[in-house]
C-alpha positions as CSV (number, residue, x, y, z in Angstrom):
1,X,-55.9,23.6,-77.5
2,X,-55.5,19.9,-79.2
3,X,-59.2,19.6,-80.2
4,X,-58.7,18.6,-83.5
5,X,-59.6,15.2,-82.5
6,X,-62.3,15.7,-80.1
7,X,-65.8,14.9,-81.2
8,X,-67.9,17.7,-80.5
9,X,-70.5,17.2,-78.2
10,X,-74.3,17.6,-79.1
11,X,-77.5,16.5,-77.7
12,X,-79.5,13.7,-79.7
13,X,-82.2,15.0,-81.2
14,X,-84.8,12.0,-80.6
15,X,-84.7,12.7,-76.9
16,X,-86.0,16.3,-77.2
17,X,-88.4,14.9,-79.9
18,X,-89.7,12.6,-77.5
19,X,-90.2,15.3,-74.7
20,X,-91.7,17.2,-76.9
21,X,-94.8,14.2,-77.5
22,X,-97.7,14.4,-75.6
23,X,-98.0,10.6,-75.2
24,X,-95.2,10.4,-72.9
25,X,-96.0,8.8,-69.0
26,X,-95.2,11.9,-66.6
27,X,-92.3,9.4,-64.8
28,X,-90.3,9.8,-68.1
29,X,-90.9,13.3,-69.2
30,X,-89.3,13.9,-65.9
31,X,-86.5,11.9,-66.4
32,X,-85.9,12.8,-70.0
33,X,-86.0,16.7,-68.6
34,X,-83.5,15.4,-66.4
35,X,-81.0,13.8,-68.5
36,X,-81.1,16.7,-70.9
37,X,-80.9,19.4,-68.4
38,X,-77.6,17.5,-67.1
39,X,-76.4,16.7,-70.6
40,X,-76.7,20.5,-71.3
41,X,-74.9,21.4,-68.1
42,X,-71.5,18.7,-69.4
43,X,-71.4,20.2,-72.6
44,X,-71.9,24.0,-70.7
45,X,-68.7,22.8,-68.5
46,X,-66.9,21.2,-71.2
47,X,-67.0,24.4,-72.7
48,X,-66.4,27.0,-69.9
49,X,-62.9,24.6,-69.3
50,X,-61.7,25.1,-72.7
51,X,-62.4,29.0,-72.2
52,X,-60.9,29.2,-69.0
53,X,-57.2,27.2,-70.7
54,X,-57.6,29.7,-73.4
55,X,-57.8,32.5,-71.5
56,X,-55.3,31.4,-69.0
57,X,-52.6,30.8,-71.6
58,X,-53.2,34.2,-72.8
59,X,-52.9,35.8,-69.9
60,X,-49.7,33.5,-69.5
61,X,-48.3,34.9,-73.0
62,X,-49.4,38.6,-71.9
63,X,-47.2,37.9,-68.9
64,X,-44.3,36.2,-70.0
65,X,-43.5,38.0,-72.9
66,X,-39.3,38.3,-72.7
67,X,-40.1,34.1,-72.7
68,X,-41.9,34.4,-76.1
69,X,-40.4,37.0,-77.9
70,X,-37.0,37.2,-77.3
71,X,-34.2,34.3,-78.0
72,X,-33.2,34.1,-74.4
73,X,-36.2,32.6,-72.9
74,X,-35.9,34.2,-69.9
75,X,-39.1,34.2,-67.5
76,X,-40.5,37.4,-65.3
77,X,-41.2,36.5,-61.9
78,X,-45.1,35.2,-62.2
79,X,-47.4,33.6,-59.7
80,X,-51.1,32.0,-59.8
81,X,-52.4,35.0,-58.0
82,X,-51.5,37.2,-61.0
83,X,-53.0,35.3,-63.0
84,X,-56.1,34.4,-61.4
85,X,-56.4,38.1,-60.8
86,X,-56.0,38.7,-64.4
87,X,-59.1,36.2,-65.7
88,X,-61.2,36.8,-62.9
89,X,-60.9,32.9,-61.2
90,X,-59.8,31.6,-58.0
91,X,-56.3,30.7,-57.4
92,X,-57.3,27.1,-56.3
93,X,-59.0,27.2,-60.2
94,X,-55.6,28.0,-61.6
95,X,-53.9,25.7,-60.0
96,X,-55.8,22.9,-61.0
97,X,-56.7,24.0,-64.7
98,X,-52.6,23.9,-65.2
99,X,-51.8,21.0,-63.1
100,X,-50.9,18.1,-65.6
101,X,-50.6,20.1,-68.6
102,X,-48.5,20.7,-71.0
103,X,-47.9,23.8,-74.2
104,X,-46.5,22.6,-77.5
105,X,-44.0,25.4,-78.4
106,X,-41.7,25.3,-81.3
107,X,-38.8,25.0,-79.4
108,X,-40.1,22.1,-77.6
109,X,-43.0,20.9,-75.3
110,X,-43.4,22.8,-71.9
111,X,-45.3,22.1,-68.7
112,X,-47.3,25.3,-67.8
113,X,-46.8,25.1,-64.7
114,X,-43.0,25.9,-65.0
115,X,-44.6,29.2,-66.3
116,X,-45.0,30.1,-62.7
117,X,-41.5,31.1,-60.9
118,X,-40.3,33.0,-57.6
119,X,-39.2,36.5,-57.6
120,X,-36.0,37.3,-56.0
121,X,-35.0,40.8,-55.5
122,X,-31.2,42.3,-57.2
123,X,-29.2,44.6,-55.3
124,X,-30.9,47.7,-57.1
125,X,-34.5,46.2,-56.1
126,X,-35.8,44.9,-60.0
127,X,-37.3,41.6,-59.6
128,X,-36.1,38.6,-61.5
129,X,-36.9,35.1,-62.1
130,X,-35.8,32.1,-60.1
131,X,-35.0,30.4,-63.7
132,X,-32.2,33.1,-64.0
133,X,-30.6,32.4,-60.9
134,X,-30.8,28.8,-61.1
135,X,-29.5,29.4,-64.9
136,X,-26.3,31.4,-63.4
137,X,-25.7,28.8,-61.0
138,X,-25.8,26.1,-63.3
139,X,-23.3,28.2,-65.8
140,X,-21.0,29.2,-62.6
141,X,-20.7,25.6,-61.7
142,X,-20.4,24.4,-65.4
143,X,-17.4,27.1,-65.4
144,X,-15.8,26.1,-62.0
145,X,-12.6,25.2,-61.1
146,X,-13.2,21.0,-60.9
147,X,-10.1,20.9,-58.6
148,X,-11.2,23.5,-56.3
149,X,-15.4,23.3,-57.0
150,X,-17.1,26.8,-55.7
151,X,-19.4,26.2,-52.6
152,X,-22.6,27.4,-51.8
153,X,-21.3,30.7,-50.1
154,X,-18.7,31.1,-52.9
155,X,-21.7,30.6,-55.4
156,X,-23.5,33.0,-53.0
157,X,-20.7,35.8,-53.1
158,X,-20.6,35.5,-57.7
159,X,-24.0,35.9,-57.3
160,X,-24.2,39.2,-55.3
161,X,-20.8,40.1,-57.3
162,X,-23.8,39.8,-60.2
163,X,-26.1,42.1,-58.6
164,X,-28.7,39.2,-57.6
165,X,-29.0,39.4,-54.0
166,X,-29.8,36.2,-52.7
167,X,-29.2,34.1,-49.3
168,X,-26.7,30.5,-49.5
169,X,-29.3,28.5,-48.5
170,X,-31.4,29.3,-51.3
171,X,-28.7,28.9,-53.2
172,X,-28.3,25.4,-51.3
173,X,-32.2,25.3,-52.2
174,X,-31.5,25.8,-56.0
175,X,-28.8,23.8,-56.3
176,X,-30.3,20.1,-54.9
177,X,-33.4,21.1,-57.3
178,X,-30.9,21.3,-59.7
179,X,-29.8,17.7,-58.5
180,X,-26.3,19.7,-58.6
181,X,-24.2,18.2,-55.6
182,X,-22.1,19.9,-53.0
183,X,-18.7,21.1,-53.6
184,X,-17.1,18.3,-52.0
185,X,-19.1,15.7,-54.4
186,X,-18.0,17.1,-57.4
187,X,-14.5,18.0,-56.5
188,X,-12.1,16.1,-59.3
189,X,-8.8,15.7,-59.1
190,X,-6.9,16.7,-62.3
């Protein structure tokens, strides 16, 4: 967590010094309660949100470990369910304690969110990551005859031919995420 240049939050001492008179009209003691009960209850919230990040990146790390370890930076399949199973939180929790934010890694900075990915099923019925398909798609195209580009069912057919078993529309579906056009688009005459 970046909290090296967050103040960190404490309750004035004068206020609970002034509760704490007798000579205080009964209008203010209530207030002062008040305020401090609520001031506790930020500070209580503040708090529980920096656990919760820490223990969701954790359980992130304890997930995606082939991402973290290993050179390739390949991600397992991983959704907010997992996870929200994992720390005990609701999925709607997850969601929204990720959404916006971002992991400084050394090899660069990271939205957690693109943590989560899709499972999609290989011929011998491992699950892998979305992020590989959409990697071998992207090195299958880079690759590709630029006279004769490889369509969607071509791309398809290399894929199963690759043990990834996986329909042409999602390949379609990867693709325009990949802001990759059609076959026709990037055919170049040479």
């Amino acid at each position: 967590m970046n909290n090296a240049f967050v103040p960190k939050l404490k309750l004035n001492s004068n206020y609970k010094a002034m509760l704490n008179k007798g000579k205080i009209a009964v209008d203010a003691k209530k207030f002062l309660k008040q305020k401090i009960e609520s001031a506790n209850w930020f500070m209580g919230a503040i708090s529980n949100r920096y656990e919760t990040m820490i223990n969701i990146m954790n359980s992130i790390i304890r997930h995606q470990k082939t991402y973290f370890e290993s050179d390739n930076r390949e991600l397992s399949p991983l959704n907010l369910k997992t996870i929200a199973e994992d720390v005990n939180l609701d999925i709607s929790t997850i969601s929204r304690a990720t959404n916006d934010k971002y992991i400084q890694l050394p090899w660069g900075c990271r939205e957690i969110k693109s943590f989560f990915s899709e499972g999609i099923s290989t011929i011998d019925g491992e699950m892998v990551s979305n992020t590989v398909i959409k990697k071998s798609i992207i090195s299958l195209i880079d690759n590709e005859n630029k006279a004769s580009p490889l369509t969607d069912e071509q791309i398809m057919k290399k894929l199963f031919d690759m043990n990834y078993n996986i329909a042409r529309r999602t390949v379609s579906k990867y693709r325009e995420k990949l802001n990759i056009p059609i076959a026709r688009l990037r055919k170049k005459n040479i």
